[in-house]
Backbone bond lengths (Angstrom), bond angles and torsions (degrees), N, CA, C in turn:
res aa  C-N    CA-C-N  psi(-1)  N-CA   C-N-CA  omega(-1)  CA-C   N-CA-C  phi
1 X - - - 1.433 - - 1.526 108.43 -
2 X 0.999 106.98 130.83 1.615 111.78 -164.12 1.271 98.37 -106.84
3 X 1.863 127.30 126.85 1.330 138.95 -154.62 1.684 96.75 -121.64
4 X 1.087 95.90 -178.25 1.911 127.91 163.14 0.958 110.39 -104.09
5 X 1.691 134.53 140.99 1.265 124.74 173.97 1.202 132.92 -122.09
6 X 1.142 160.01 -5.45 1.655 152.87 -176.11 1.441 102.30 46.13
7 X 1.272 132.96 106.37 1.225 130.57 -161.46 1.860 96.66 -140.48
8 X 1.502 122.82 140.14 1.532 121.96 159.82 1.151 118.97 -121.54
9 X 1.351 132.63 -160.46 1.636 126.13 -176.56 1.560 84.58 -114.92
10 X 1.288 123.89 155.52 1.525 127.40 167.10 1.683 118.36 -93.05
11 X 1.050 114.20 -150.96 1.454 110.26 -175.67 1.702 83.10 -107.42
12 X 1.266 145.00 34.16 1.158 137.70 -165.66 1.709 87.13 -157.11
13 X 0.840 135.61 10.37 1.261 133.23 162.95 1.837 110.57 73.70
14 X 1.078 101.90 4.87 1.301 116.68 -173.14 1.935 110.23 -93.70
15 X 1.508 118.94 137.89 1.204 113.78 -169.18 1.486 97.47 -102.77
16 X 1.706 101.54 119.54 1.412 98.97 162.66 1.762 130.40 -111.38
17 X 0.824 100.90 175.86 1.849 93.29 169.11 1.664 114.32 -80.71
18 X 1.569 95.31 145.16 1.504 100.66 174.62 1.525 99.52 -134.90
19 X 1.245 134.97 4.39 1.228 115.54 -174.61 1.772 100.09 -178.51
20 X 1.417 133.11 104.79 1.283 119.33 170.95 0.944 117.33 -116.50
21 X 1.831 141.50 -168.02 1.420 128.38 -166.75 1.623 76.47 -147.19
22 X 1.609 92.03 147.86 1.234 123.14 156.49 1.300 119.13 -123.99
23 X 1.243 102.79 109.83 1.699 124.49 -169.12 1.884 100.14 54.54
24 X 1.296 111.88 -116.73 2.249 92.20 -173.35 1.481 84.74 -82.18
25 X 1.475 134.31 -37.62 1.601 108.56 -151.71 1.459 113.84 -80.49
26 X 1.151 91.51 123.59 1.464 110.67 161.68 1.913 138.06 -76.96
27 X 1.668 114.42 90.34 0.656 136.09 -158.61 1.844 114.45 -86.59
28 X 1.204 115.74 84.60 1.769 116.14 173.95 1.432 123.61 -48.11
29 X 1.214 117.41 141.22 1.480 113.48 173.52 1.335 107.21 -96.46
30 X 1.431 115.88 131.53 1.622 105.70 176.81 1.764 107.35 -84.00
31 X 0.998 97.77 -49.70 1.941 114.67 -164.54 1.665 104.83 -105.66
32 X 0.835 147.40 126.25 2.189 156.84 120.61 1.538 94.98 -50.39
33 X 1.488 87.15 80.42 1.861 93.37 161.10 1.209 132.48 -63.22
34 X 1.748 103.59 -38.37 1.494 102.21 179.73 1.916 93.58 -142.59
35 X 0.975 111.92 176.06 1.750 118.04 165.83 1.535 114.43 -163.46
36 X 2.004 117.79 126.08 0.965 111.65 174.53 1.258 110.03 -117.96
37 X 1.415 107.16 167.60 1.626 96.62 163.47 1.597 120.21 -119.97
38 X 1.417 124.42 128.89 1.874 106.32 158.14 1.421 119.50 -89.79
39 X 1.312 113.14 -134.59 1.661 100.00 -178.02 1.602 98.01 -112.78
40 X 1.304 129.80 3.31 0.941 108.12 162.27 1.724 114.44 -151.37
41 X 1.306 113.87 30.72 1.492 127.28 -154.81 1.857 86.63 -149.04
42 X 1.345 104.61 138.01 1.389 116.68 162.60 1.446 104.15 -116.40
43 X 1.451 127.60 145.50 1.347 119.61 146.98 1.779 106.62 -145.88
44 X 1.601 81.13 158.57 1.460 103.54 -179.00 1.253 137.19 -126.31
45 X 1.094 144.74 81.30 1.500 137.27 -176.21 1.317 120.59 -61.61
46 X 1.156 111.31 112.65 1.251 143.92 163.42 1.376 129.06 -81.85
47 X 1.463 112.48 143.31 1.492 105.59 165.13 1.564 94.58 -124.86
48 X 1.492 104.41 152.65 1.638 128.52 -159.10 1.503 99.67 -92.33
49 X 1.472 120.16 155.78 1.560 113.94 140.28 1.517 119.81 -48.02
50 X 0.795 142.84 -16.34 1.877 158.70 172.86 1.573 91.46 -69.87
51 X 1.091 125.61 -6.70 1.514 103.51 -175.36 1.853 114.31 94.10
52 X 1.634 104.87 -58.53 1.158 121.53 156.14 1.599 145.78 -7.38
53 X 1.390 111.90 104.53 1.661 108.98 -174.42 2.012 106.99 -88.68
54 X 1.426 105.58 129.58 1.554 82.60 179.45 1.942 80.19 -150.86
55 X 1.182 80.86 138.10 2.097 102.87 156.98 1.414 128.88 -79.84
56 X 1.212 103.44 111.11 1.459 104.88 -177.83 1.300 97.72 -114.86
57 X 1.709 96.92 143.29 1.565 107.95 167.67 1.526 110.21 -146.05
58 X 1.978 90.48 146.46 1.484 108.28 -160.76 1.424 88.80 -98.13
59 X 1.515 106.26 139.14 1.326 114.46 172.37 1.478 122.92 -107.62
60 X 1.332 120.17 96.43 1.244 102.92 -132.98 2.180 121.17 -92.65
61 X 1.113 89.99 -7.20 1.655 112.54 166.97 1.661 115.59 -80.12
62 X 1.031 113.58 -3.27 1.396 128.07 -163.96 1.882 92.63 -135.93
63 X 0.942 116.06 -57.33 1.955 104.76 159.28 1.924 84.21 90.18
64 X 1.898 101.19 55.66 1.104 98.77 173.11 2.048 106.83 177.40
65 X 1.904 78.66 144.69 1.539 95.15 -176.12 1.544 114.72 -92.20
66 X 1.675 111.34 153.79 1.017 131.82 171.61 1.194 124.65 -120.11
67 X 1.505 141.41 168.59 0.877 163.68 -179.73 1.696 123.59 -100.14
68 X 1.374 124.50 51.08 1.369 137.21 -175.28 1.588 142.16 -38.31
69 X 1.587 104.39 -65.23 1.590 132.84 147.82 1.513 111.61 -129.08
70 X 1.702 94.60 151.99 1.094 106.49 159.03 1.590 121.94 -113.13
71 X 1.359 144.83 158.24 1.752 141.71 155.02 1.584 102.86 -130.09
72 X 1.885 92.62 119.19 1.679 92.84 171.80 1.564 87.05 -53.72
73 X 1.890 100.11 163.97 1.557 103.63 144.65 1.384 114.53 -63.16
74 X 1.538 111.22 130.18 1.551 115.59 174.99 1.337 107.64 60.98
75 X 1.351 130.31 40.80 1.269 120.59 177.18 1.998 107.39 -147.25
76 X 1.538 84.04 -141.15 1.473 101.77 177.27 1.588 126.78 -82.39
77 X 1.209 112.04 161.41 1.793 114.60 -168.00 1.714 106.61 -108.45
78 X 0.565 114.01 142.92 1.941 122.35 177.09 1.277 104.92 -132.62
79 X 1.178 141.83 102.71 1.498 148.38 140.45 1.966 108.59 -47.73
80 X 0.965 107.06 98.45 1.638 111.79 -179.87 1.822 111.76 -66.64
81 X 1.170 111.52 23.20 1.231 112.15 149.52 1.854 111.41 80.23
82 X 1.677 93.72 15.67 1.683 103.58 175.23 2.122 100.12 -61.41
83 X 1.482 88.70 171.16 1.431 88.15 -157.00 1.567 90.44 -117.45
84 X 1.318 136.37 21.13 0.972 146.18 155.09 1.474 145.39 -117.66
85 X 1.348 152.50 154.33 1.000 127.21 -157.68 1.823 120.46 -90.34
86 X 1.322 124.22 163.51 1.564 100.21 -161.61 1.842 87.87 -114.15
């Protein structure tokens, strides 16, 4: 699922997400739980103001974010059907 992103530079020079929208709502990240890199894909797990754990990945030849996994809080997992491994 291909998102919008709210993105800043870190103290590492690195751009992360702070806030993306799914469809109008606009969903903040409080915490960058984890961050990897490939050679041409960034992703980041995040947890949301929603409580919410979700993976985002920057695609970066294409100059665009996706929507990877989702975890209700305290709940169930949804793999959004990326075609690669996370």
């Amino acid at each position: 699922m291909e998102l919008s992103v709210e993105s800043e530079v870190d103290k590492y020079g690195d751009e992360v997400p702070r806030a993306f929208f799914l469809g109008a709502q606009r969903i903040a990240v409080v915490e960058v739980l984890d961050r990897w890199f490939g050679r041409d894909h960034r992703y980041f797990k995040v947890r949301a103001e929603d409580r919410n754990i979700y993976i985002l990945r920057n695609d970066l030849p294409a100059d665009r974010w996706e929507l990877t996994f989702f975890k209700a809080e305290g709940g169930s997992l949804s793999d959004e059907g990326s075609s690669e491994g996370h």
